[in-house]
N, C-alpha and C positions, 0 to 999 in steps of 0.2 A: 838526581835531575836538578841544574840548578836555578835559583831563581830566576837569572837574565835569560836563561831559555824558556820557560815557566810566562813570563812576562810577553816574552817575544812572539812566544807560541800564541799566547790570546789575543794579542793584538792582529796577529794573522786570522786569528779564527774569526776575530768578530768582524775583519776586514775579507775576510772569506764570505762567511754567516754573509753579511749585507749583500754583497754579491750575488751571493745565492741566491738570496731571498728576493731581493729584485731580476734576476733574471727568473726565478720562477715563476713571479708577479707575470713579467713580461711574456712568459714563454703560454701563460695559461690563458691570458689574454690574445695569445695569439691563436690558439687552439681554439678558443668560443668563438673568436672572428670568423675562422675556417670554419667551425662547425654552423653558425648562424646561415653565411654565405651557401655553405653545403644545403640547409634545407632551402634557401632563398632562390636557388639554382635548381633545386629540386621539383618544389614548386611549380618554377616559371618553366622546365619539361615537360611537366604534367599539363599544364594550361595551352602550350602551346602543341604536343601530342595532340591534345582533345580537341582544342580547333581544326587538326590537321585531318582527325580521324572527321570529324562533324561534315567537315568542306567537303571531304570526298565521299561521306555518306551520302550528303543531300545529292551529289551529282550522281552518283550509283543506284540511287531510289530510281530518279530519272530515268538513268537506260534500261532497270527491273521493268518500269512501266514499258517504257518504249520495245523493247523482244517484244515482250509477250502481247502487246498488240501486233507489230507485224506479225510474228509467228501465225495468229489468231486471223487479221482481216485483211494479208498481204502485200502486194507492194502494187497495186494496179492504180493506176494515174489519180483516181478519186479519192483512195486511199492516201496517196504519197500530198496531194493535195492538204488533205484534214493534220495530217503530220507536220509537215509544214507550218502551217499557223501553229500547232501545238507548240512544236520545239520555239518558235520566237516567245511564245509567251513564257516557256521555263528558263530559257534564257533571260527573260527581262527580268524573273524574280528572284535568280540568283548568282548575285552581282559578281561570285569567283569562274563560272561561268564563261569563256571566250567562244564557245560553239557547239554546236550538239548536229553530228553529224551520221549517214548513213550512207555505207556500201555493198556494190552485192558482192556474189562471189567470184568476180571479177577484179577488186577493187574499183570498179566505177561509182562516183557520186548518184546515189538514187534522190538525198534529199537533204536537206541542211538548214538551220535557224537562220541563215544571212535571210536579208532582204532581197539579197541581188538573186539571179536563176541561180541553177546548180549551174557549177563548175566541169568542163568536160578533165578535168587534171583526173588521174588514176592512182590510188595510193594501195596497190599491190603491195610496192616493195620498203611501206614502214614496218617497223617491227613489233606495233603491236597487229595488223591486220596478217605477218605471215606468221604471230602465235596462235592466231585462233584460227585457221586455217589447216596449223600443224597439231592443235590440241583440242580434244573435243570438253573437256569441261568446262560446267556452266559458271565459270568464276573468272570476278573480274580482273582484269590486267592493266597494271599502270605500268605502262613501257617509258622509254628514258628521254629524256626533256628533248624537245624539237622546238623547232620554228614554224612557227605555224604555213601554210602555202599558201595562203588567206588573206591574214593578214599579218606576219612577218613577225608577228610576237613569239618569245619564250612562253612555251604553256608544256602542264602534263597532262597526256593525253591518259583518260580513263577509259575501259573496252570492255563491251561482252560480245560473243557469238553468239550469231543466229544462225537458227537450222533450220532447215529444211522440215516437213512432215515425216520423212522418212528419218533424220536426225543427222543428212548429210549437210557439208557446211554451207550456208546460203548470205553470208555476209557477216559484215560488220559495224555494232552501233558504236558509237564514238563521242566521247563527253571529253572537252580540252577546257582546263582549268587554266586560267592565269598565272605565271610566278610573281608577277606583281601582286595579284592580290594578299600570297604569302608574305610578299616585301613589305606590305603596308602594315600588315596586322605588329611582323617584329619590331618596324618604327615604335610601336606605342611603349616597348618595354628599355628600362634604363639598364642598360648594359655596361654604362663607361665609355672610354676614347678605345679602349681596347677590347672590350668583348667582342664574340663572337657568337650568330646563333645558325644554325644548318639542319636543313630538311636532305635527308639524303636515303634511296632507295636500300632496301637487303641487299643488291647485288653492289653494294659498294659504289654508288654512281649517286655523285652530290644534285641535288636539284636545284636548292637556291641558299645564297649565304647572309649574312650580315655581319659586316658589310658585304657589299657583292663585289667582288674581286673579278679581274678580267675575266677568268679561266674558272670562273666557279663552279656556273650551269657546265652539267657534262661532265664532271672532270672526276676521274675514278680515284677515290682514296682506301683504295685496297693496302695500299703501302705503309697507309698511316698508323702510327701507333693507336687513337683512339679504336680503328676498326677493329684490331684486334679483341680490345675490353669490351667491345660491344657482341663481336661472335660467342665470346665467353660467358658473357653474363648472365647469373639465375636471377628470373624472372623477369628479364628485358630492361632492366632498368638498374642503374650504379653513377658511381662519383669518383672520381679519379683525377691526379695533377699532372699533367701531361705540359710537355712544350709542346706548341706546335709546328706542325712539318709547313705550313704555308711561311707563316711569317717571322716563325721562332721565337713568338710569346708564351710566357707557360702563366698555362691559368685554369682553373677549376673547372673542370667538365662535369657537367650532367646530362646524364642520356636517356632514353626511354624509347622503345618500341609501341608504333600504333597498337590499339587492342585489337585491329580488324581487317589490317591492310600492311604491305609489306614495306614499311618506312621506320623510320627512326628520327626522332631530333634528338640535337644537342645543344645545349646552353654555357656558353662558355665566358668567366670571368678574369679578366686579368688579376694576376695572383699581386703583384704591385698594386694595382689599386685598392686591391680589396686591403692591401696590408698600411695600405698609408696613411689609416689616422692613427694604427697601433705603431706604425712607424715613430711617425711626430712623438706619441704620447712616450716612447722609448727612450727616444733621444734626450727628451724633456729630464725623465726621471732616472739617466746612464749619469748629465750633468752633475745633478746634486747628487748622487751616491759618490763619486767620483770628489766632490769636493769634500763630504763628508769623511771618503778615505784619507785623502791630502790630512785632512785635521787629526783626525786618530792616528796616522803612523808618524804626526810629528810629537802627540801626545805622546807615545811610545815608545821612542825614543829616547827620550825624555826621562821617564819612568826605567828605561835599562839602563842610562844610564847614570841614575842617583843609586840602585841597586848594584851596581857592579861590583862597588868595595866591598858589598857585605859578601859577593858571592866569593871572590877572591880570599877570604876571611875562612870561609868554609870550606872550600877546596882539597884543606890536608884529611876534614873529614871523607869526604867524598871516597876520599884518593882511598881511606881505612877502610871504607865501607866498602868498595870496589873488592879490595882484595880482601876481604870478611866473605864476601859473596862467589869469588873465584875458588876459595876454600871447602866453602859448602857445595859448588855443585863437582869440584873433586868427591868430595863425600860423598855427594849421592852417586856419583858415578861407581862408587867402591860399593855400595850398597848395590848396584844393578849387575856384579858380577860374581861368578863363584870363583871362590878362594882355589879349590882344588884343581882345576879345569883350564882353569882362565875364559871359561867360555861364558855367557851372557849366563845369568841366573833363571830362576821358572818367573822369579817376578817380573824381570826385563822381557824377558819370553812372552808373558802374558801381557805385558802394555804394547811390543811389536806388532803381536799380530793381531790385539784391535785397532792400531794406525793402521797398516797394511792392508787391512778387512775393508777398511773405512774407505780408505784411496781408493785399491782396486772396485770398489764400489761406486765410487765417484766417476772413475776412470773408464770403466765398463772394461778392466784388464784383468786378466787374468793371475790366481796367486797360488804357489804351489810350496809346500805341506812337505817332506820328508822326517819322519816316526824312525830313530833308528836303536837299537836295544843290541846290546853285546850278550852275545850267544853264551849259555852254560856259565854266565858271571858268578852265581850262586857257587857251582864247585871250585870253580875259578879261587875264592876268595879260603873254602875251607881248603882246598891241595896248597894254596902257595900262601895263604896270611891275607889281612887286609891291607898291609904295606905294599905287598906284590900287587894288589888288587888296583891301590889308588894310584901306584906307577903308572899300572897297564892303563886305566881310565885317563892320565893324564897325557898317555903317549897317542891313545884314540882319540882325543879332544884335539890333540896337534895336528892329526891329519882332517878333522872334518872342519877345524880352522881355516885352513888351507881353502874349502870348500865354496867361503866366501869369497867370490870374488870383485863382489859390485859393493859400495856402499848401506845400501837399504838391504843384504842379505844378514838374518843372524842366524846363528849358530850358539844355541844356546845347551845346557843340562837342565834335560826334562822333570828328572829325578831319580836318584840311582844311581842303576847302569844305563838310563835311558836317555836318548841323546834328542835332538831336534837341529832343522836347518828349516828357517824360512826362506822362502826364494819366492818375492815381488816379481812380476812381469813373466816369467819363465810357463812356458807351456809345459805339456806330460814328457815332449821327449829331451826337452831340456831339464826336467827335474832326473830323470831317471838315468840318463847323461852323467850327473854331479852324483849322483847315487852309487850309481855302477866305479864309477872311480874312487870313491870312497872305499867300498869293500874294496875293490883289490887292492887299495894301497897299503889297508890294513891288514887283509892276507899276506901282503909283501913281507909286514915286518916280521912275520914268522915268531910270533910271541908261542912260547911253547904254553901247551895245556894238557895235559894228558886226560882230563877230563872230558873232553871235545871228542868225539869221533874224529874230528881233521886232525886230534895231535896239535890244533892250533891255535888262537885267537880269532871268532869270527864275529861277526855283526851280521843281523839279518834289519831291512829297510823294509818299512812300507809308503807309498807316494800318495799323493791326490792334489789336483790341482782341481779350484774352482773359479769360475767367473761368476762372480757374488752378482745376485738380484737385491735391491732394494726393498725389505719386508719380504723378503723368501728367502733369503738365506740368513747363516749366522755363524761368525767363529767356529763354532762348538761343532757344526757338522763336518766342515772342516778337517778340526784334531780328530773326528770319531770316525770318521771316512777312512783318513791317515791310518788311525791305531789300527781300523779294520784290518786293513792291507798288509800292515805290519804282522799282526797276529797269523794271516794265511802266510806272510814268509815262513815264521817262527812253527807251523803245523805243517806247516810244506817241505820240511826239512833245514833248515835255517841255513845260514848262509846265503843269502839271494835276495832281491829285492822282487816287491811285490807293488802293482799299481792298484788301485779300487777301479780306475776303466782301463784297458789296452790302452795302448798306445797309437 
């Protein structure tokens, strides 16, 4: 390696390095921003949830009292009289409050907090007076933003059912909250030029925004991505960076479901603003890294280029060394093979198939194992010599050669007469495939043996393929698997291959 690369290379690294190190400065700095914002958005859900839950508590205490006195003293003129004054005074005392109303089961006005008479108008066909009409539980229902008939405002209307003595339907009390009142409280909180915050029902139907957009009251965001994270969500509450479907800003959501009523807020921050003092402070310290790079690649320069003559100098060594090195791994390559065979060695054998183990491990692929062992070689060698013997082995080695057909397959001597083929990637019917064409090719050559019951040269295989677990398997089950299978060839009457599972 020579100096002017040596040189080159650090000056890259340190101009990397700086890089780096400032962009992970930048990037972690951006990440507490986010995370800070995440609880600061978290937070202001939870505050503004509990207002939301509060507001329609106090108005729901209200209609609790108000049932169970009509239930209890009726609706007869002296009674509806004393209501009357009641309802203007819970009216006066809470100010989200726009009306507190009652109907019977007609939808006719029996009684109401205005000052003015009742109203002859008939409100049968809202929809919260045809739920409680249609459902008999004693719980309350916030039905979907109206205009009031009254007086013309946006309000949510909160309802219980009253029954009758016998528990058949006998009206409807009715508490209408203001959405302005909702409007004022989210004035108070700094959200930016682009935040957003939203009261909107479980059935997907927005109540009131911030800002209040034409279309906000009323308007169903079943479609929205946010609603989806909010149907999902363990324990009613999450943070999520969404764009949005109104305006196509993306900014930080946080949501939260009431604990007692069927609503939801969200708080939402523009993702630019919340980034724009780690922006600035970015740009600030991009400049000086940036000038600082300027200086050190002209240092470096510099420096490769007063070095250049020595490297030029060195070079014939380089060139010795190079080919010193091209020599040695010739060498070890003669080392990783058998002389006799030409086939891979047990030592190259044994470094394959812990790569191969390893990969297919990695890989979650499958590696397959053939154990192959020349049948009756022992008579083999005392009827014809060990001359004949190392022929014959080196004419069997030629054909399970052959065997490899991919790159990553070896084909190594086990030891002996005993042969081996690894085969990466290859399934059972694919090992036994290459197996099965082995012996007959080797049957083909018709090597005579008179010691053979065949009269011939045979090999008998055994197969296993495994798909390696990490910390549950290992090599050695592998080879022992293999050997297994081999051995039931060699007692099974040899000649034949054998698997450790069917195929």
């Amino acid at each position: 390696m020579s100096i002017t690369w040596l040189a080159g290379f650090f000056v890259v690294l340190v101009c990397v390095s700086l890089v780096f190190v400032d962009g992970l400065r930048s990037w972690t700095a951006r990440t507490t921003q986010l995370h800070e914002m995440d609880i600061a958005t978290s937070n202001m859900a939870r505050a503004i949830a509990q207002q939301a839950d509060d507001t329609i508590k106090e108005a729901d205490t209200v209609l609790v009292g108000l049932v169970e006195r009509i239930q209890t003293d009726g609706v007869n003129p002296a009674a509806l009289g004393r209501l009357h004054a009641l309802l203007a005074v819970r009216v006066a005392a809470l100010p989200q409050l726009n009306g507190i109303f009652l109907y019977d089961e007609n939808g006719r006005w029996l009684t109401n907090s205005r000052a003015s008479p009742v109203s002859d108008l008939n409100n049968s066909d809202r929809d919260y007076f045809i739920y409680h009409r249609t459902h008999g539980e004693p719980r309350p229902y916030i039905g979907l933003p109206i205009r009031s008939r009254s007086t013309g405002e946006w309000i949510i209307t909160l309802s219980r059912r009253i029954n009758h003595a016998d528990g058949s339907f006998a009206g409807v009390a009715l508490a209408t909250i203001n959405i302005s009142y909702f409007n004022k409280f989210y004035e108070s909180f700094d959200i930016g030029r682009h935040g957003a915050i939203t009261l909107a029902l479980d059935g997907a139907v927005m109540l009131t925004r911030r800002p209040l957009l034409k279309d906000s009251i009323g308007k169903n965001i079943s479609n929205y991505p946010l609603w989806r994270y909010v149907v999902d969500a363990q324990g009613g509450a999450g943070t999520v960076i969404l764009k949005s479907a109104l305006d196509g800003v993306k900014r930080l959501y946080s949501f939260r479901r009431l604990d007692r009523y069927p609503l939801f807020v969200s708080v939402a921050l523009s993702q630019d603003e919340i980034l724009a003092d780690w922006r600035a402070d970015t740009y600030l310290h991009s400049a000086g890294v940036l000038i600082l790079l300027i200086v050190l690649v002209l240092l470096g320069f510099y420096l490769i280029r007063q070095i250049k003559v020595r490297e030029e100098a060195e070079a014939e060594i380089v060139r010795a060394r190079d080919a010193l090195e091209l020599l040695n791994h010739a060498l070890q390559r003669q080392t990783l093979q058998d002389e006799l065979t030409g086939l891979s060695n047990r030592r190259h054998f044994d470094i394959a198939l812990e790569k191969e183990f390893s990969r297919a491990t990695r890989n979650v692929s499958s590696l397959a194992l053939i154990m192959i062992d020349v049948d009756c070689f022992k008579q083999y060698n005392d009827l014809y010599g060990h001359v004949a013997g190392d022929e014959c082995l080196r004419r069997i080695s030629a054909i399970i050669r052959s065997g490899q057909r991919r790159p990553g397959d070896v084909a190594a001597r086990y030891g002996g007469e005993e042969l081996s083929v690894l085969l990466p990637g290859t399934d059972m019917d694919g090992a036994l495939l290459i197996a099965e064409n082995i012996r007959l090719s080797i049957a083909s050559l018709a090597i005579a043996h008179a010691g053979s019951p065949l009269g011939i040269v045979t090999i008998s295989a055994g197969i296993d393929v495994l798909i390696p677990v990490r910390h549950k398997n290992n090599a050695l089950q592998l080879l022992q698997a293999a050997d297994k299978a081999l051995y039931a060839a060699k007692t099974g009457g040899r000649n034949r291959v054998c698997c450790s599972v069917p195929p």
